[in-house]
Structures are given as C-alpha cells and as structure tokens.
C-alpha positions, 0 to 999 in steps of 0.5 A: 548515523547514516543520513538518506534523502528521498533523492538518493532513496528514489535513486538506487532503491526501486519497487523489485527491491521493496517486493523482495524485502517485503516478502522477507518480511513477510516470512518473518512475521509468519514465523512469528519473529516480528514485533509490532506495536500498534500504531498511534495516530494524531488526527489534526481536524482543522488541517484534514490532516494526520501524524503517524507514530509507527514502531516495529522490530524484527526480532533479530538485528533491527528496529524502527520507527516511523513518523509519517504525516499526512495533509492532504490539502498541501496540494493546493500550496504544493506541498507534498501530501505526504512526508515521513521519516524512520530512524533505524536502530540495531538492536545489538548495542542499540545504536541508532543507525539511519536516519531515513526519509520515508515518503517514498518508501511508504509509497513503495512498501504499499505498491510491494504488498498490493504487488504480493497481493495481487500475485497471490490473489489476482488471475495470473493472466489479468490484464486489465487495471482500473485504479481509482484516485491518481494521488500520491500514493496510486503511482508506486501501487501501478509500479508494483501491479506491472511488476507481477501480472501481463497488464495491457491496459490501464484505466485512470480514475479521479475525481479532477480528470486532469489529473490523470493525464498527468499521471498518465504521462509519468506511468510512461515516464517510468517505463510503463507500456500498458494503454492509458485510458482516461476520461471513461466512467469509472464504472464502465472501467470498473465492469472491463477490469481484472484488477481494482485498486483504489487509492484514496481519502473518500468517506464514500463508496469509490464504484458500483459493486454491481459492475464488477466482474467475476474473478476480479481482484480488488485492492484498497489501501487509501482509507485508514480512519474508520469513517473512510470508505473505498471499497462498496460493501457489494463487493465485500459481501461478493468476495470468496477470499479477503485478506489484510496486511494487518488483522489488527490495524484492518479491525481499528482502521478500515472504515469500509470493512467496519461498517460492514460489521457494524451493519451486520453484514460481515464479520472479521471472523470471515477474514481469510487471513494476513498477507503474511498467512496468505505467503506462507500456505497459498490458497488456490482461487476459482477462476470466478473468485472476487478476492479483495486485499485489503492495507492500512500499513504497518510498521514492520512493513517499513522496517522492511524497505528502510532496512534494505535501502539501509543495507543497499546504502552502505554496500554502494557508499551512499549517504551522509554520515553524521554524528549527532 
C-alpha cells in the first residue's frame, strides 16, 4: 500500500490537476457509470464538531472512502479544522491500494467544482471576486476561480478582519495577482462583484440579497447541515439558473435551499440540475442572469483527486510503500 502525506500531495498535485480529473469525473457520472452511496454523518455537539463517512466507486477500476472530520474550534488550540483520509482501493482483485491524506484534497476537489462552476455559469469577462469566511476551505476556492475567469480584484470578508489580511498574504503567496480588499463592508463588496463565493459555518444569512448585481455568479459551499444557512433566500428566489454538485446531498444538506422549501418559497424541482448535467449539455446564461452553484460534497468527488494523485504518485516514484 502506497502511503501519501499531505506534504508531498501539496507538492506535486495542484488545483489545474484537481479541475481536470474532476471534469472526468464529471463525464463519468453523466455517463452514469459512478456509484455514490450517500454519505454518513456523526454530529459530536458538544465539540461543534463532525465525522464524515463518504464511500463512491467509479465503476470501472477504482473505489474509495473518505473519512473526513471537521472541528472547528481546533483553531483555537491550533489544530487543523479539518482532517481526512482515503483509502483507495482497485477494484480488480480488490486490493487496497493507497492510503492517502485527504484535507488538502478535500479543499482542492471543492476549489475544482466551484472552478467548473464558474467557468460554466459565471460571465467570462467577470473580474470582481467577493469571498465570505477566510477559513480553511476559502483558499483553494480563490486557486480555482483565478484559474478560469480574468479576476482583477479580490475582496476578503470575515467575521475577525485580521484574518483576511493574513489571507491576503498567502493568496499573493500562491501567485495571485488580483488587488486584495480588506476591511470593506461585505455588502458594499458584494454590490461591486461578479462573483460570490461563500465559505463558511454560518446558521445565518452570509449578505443582503438586495445588493447583489445583475449577471452575478453565487457560489456556496461552507454549509452542509440543514440548520446552516450562507446563501440569503433574495438571492435563490432572484436566481435563473442553480445548479449543485449532488441532487441528493443538495435535498438532506443544504440547509439554505431547505429552508427555502420549507418556507414555500422554492422547490427542488426548479433545480436546474447537477454540475455533472450541467458538463455534459451547457446552458447558455443571459447576461443579467444570477446563477448560483450550490457543493455540500460527494465522495466521488474524492475519488477523483485521490485517484489522479494516486496515478501521478506512482509515474513520478513518490510515496511510502508499506505492507500492512
């Protein structure tokens, strides 16, 4: 069994690598040869926190499983919020073939489907980027935006300012050449912006519908547990097209979007689709189209950047082999 740490998975598997084996993915599940169980979820209350059981298969040569927890309050005893591994499995002989560490790659599969999203629903010429919450899972979302619109200007919202300056500093880190904003109100970033991403645990409303623009591009992917709210109802009831990365994880998970149909005020059968639907036929956006894109994650999602690193892995030597 191949062991891959999250140092060498941040070394030599980057965001370009994620958004091409999601989109292969992606044609795989529109295919219809994915299988994705629906994921398990242990809610430990009295740590704020979470443990994920995610399994998937892609049909054909590989399987995988993901347990990914997530404590939020580890910032303050700085721990990672979030920490994960995959144990990938062939699906010839069975044979378990990797052992991987999944935090990074969890960040990156999201910042890929956010990346495809965008390229799909955004208006190409979108150059203004407001993301709301700087924590652990907003910075490979920025990797993945840059990656596939002429962003010119970023704007860094969160609740403790001093955040995003540090944020800031890592995004030019990293490369990225956009102006960083910091300190504006998040409405007076959200009216300027083309682009919305939130990326948060908020069981509240994230911005003001109202001062979103025409032809904006909405993103969320922090909430995951019905009571968790980002993305205001203004905006899902202004939006001509939403799409989610997973129709039933969207329906169990997406607390904003099941407060809406509990409200009366949207129903999941005005989702316009999957990421996956959305690849294979493309839609054609007005210009003054809201568009919202909706991840809570799926499995096969990791399955997808556990097997490329996996392959990548192996062609360059790297790793630690073991037997158990």
């Amino acid at each position: 069994m191949l062991i891959l740490n999250e140092q060498l998975i941040q070394s030599i598997y980057k965001i370009e690598d994620a958004i091409r084996d999601v989109e292969n993915m992606l044609v795989a599940i529109h295919e219809g040869r994915v299988e994705n169980p629906h994921r398990t979820v242990l809610n430990v209350p009295e740590r704020n926190g979470s443990v994920l059981y995610m399994p998937s298969s892609d049909g054909t040569s590989m399987a995988a499983t993901k347990i990914v927890s997530i404590f939020p309050d580890n910032s303050s005893a700085n721990l990672p919020t979030t920490q994960g591994a995959i144990l990938l499995t062939e699906l010839e002989t069975g044979k378990h073939m990797s052992l991987l560490s999944a935090s990074y790659l969890t960040r990156l599969r999201t910042g890929a489907l956010s990346a495809i999203s965008a390229r799909h629903l955004a208006r190409p010429d979108s150059q203004v980027l407001t993301v709301i919450g700087t924590g652990g899972m907003a910075f490979e979302q920025v990797l993945g935006i840059v990656n596939v619109l002429p962003i010119q200007d970023i704007y860094l919202i969160n609740r403790t300012v001093e955040k995003t300056y540090a944020f800031g500093e890592k995004l030019r880190e990293a490369g990225v050449t956009a102006t960083i904003h910091t300190g504006v109100d998040r409405n007076e970033a959200v009216a300027q912006s083309d682009v919305i991403c939130c990326a948060t645990r908020s069981t509240e409303e994230v911005f003001d519908a109202n001062y979103v623009k025409a032809g904006t591009h909405i993103i969320g992917v922090g909430s995951y547990l019905p009571d968790m709210r980002e993305i205001p109802l203004g905006a899902i009831e202004k939006a001509a097209l939403i799409y989610a990365d997973d129709y039933e994880g969207m329906k169990a998970e997406a607390g904003e979007f099941i407060d809406a149909v509990q409200q009366g005020k949207w129903s999941f059968e005005q989702l316009s689709g999957t990421l996956a639907e959305l690849h294979g036929n493309p839609v054609e956006r007005g210009v003054e189209d809201i568009t919202i894109f909706k991840s809570v994650g799926a499995a096969h999602f990791d399955l997808a950047v556990a097997k490329g690193v996996f392959e990548k892995a192996e062609e360059m030597d790297e790793g630690e082999e073991i037997i158990l």
